[in-house]
TIVO-2410 file (N, C-alpha, C; in nm, 3 decimals):
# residues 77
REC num residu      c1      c2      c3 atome chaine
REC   1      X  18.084  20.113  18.432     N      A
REC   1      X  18.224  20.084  18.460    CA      A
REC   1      X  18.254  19.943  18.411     C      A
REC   2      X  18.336  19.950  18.318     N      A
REC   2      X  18.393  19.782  18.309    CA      A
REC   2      X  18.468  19.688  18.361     C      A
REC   3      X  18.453  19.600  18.369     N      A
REC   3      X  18.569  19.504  18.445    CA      A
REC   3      X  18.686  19.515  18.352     C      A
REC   4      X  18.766  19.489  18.464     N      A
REC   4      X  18.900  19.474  18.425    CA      A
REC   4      X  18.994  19.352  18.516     C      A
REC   5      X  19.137  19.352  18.500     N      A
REC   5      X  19.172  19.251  18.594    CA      A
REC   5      X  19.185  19.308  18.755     C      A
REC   6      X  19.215  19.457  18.781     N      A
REC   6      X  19.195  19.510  18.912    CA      A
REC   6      X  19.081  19.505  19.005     C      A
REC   7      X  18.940  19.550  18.880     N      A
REC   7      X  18.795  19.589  18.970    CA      A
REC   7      X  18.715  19.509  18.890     C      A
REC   8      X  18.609  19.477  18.946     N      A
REC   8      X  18.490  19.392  18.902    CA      A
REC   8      X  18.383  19.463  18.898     C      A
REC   9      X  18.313  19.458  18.824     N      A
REC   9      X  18.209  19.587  18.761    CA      A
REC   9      X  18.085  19.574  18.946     C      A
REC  10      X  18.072  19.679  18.932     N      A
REC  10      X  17.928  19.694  19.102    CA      A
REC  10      X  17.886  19.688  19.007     C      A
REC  11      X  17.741  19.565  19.103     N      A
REC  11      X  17.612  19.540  19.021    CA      A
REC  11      X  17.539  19.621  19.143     C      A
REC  12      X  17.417  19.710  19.125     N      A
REC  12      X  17.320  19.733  19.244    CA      A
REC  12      X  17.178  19.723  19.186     C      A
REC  13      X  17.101  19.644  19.276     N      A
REC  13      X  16.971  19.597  19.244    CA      A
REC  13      X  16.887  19.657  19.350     C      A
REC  14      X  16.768  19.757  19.302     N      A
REC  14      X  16.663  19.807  19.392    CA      A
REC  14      X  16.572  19.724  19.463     C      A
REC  15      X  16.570  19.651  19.512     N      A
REC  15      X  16.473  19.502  19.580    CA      A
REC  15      X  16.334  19.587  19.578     C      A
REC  16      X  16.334  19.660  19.685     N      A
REC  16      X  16.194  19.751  19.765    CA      A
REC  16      X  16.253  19.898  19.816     C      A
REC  17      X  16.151  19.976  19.759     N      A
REC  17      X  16.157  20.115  19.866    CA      A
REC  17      X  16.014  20.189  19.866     C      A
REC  18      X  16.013  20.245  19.980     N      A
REC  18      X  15.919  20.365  20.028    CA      A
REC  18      X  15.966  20.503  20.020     C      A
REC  19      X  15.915  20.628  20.075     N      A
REC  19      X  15.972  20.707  20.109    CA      A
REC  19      X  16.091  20.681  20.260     C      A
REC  20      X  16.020  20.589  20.341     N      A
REC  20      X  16.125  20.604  20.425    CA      A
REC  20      X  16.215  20.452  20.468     C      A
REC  21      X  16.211  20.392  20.349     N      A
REC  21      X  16.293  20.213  20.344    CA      A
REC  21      X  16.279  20.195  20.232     C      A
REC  22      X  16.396  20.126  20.219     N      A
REC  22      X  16.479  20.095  20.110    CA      A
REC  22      X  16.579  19.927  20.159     C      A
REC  23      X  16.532  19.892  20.005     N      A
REC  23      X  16.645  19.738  20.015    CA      A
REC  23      X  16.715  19.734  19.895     C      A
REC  24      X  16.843  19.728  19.898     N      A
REC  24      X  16.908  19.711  19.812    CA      A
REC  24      X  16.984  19.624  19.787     C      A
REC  25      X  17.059  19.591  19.670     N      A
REC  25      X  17.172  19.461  19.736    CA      A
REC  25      X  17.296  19.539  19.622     C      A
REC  26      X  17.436  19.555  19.666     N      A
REC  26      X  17.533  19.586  19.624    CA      A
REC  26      X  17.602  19.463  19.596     C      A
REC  27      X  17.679  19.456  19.466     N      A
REC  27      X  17.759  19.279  19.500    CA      A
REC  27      X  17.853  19.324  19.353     C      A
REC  28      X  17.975  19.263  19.344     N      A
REC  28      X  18.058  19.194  19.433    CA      A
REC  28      X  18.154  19.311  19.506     C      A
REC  29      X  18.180  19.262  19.623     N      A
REC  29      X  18.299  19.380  19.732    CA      A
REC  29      X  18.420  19.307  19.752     C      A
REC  30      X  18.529  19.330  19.687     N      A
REC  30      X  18.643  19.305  19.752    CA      A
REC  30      X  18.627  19.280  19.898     C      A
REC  31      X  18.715  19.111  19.934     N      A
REC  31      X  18.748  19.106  20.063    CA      A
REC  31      X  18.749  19.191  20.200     C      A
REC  32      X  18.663  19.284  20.271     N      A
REC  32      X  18.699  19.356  20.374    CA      A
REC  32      X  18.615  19.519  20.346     C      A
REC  33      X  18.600  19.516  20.178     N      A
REC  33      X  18.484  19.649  20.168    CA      A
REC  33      X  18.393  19.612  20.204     C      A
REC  34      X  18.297  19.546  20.184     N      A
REC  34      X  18.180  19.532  20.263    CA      A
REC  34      X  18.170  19.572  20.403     C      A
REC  35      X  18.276  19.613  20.493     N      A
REC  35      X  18.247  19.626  20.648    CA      A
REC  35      X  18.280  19.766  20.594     C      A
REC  36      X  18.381  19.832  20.539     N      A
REC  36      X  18.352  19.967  20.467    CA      A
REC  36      X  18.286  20.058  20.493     C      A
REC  37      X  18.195  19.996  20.423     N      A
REC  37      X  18.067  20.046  20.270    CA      A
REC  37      X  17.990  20.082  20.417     C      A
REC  38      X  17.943  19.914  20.488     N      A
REC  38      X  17.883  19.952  20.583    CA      A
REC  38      X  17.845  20.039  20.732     C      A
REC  39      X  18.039  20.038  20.748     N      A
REC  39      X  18.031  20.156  20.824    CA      A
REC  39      X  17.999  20.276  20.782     C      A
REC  40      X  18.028  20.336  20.683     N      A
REC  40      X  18.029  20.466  20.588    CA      A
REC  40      X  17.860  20.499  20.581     C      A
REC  41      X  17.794  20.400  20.531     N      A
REC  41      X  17.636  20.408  20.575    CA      A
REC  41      X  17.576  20.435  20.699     C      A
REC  42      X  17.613  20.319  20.772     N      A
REC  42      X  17.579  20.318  20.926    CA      A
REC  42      X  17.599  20.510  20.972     C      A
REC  43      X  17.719  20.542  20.947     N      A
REC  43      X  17.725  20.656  20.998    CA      A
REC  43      X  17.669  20.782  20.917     C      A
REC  44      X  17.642  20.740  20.808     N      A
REC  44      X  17.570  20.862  20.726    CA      A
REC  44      X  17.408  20.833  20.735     C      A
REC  45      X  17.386  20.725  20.761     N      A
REC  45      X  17.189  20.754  20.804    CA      A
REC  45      X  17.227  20.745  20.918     C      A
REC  46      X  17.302  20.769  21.054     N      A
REC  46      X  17.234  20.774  21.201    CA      A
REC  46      X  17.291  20.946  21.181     C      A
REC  47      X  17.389  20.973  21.100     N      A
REC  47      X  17.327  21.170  21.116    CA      A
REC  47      X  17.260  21.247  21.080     C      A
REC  48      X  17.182  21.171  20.963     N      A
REC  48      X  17.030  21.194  20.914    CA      A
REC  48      X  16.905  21.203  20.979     C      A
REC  49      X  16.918  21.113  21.106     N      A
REC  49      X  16.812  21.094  21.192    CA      A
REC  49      X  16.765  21.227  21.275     C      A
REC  50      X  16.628  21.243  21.239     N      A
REC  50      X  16.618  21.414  21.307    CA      A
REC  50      X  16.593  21.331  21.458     C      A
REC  51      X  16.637  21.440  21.565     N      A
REC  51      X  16.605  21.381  21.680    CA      A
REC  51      X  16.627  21.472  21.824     C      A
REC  52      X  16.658  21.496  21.941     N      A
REC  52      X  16.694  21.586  22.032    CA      A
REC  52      X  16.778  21.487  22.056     C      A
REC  53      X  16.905  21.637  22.124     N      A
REC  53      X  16.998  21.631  22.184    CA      A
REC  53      X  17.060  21.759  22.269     C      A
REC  54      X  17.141  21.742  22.397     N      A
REC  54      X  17.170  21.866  22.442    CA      A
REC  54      X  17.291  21.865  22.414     C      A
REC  55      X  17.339  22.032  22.325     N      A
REC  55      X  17.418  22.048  22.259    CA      A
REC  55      X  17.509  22.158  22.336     C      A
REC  56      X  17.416  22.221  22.432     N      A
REC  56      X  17.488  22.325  22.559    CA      A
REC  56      X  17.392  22.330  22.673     C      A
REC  57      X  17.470  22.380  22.743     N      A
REC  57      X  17.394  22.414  22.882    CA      A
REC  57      X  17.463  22.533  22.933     C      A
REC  58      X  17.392  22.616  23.022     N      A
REC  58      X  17.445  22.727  23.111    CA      A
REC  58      X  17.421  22.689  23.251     C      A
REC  59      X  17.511  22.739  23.346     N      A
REC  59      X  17.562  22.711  23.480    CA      A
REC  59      X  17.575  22.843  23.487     C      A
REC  60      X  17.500  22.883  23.645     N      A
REC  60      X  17.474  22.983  23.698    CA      A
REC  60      X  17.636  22.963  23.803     C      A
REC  61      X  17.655  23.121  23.829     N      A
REC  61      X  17.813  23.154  23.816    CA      A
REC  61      X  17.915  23.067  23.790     C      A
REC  62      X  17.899  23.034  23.637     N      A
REC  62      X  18.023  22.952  23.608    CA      A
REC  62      X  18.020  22.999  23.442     C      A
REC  63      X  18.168  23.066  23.444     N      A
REC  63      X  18.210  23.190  23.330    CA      A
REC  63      X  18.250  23.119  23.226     C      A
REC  64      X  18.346  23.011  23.272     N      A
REC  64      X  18.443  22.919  23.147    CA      A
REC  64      X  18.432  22.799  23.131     C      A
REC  65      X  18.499  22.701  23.132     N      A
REC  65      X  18.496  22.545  23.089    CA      A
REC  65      X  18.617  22.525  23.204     C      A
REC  66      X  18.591  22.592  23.276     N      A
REC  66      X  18.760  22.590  23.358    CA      A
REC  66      X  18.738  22.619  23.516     C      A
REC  67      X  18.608  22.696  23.503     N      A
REC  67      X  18.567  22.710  23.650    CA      A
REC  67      X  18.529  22.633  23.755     C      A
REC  68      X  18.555  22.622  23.860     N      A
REC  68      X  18.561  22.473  23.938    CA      A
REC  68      X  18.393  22.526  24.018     C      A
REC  69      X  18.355  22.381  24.055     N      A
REC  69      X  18.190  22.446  24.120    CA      A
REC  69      X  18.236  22.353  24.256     C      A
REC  70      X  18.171  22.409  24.365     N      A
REC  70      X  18.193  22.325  24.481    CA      A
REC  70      X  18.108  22.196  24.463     C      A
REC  71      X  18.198  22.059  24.495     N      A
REC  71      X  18.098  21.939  24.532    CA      A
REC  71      X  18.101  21.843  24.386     C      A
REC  72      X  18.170  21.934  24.309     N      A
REC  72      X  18.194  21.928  24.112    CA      A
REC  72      X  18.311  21.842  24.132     C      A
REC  73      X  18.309  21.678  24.098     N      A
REC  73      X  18.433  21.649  24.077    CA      A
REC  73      X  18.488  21.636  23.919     C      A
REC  74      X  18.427  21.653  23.864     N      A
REC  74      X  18.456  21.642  23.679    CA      A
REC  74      X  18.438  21.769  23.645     C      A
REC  75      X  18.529  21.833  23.512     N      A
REC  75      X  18.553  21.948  23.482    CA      A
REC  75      X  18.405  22.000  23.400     C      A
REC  76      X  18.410  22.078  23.346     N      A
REC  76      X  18.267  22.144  23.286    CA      A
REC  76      X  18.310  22.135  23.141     C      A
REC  77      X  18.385  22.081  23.058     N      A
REC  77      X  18.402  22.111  22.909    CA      A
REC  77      X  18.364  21.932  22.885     C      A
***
């Protein structure tokens, strides 16, 4: 990509990597991309991460997301 007077050419330099780390350095970012870039990462390797989680549960006589349980003060959905 070339520079022009709008964009400034991305330089990216491989520092170090493994299979599971990596250093890189991205440069230059317009004023305010850099927090971006970084959120956009941040959230694309923490959904990469294999890991447990509970994704459902079952409740014995309770049919819907709507059914009230005695002693239950928060809804079930």
């Amino acid at each position: 990509m070339a520079s022009n007077k709008y964009f400034q050419e991305l330089e990216i330099e491989v520092i170090d990597e493994s299979d599971n780390y990596a250093k890189v350095i991205a440069e230059p970012f317009d004023r305010g991309y850099g927090v971006t870039i970084g959120n956009t990462l941040r959230r694309s390797l923490l959904t990469s991460i294999p890991g447990a989680a509970i994704t459902s549960i079952k409740i014995d006589g309770v049919s819907h997301e709507f059914t009230t349980i005695k002693g239950v003060l928060e809804d079930i959905a």
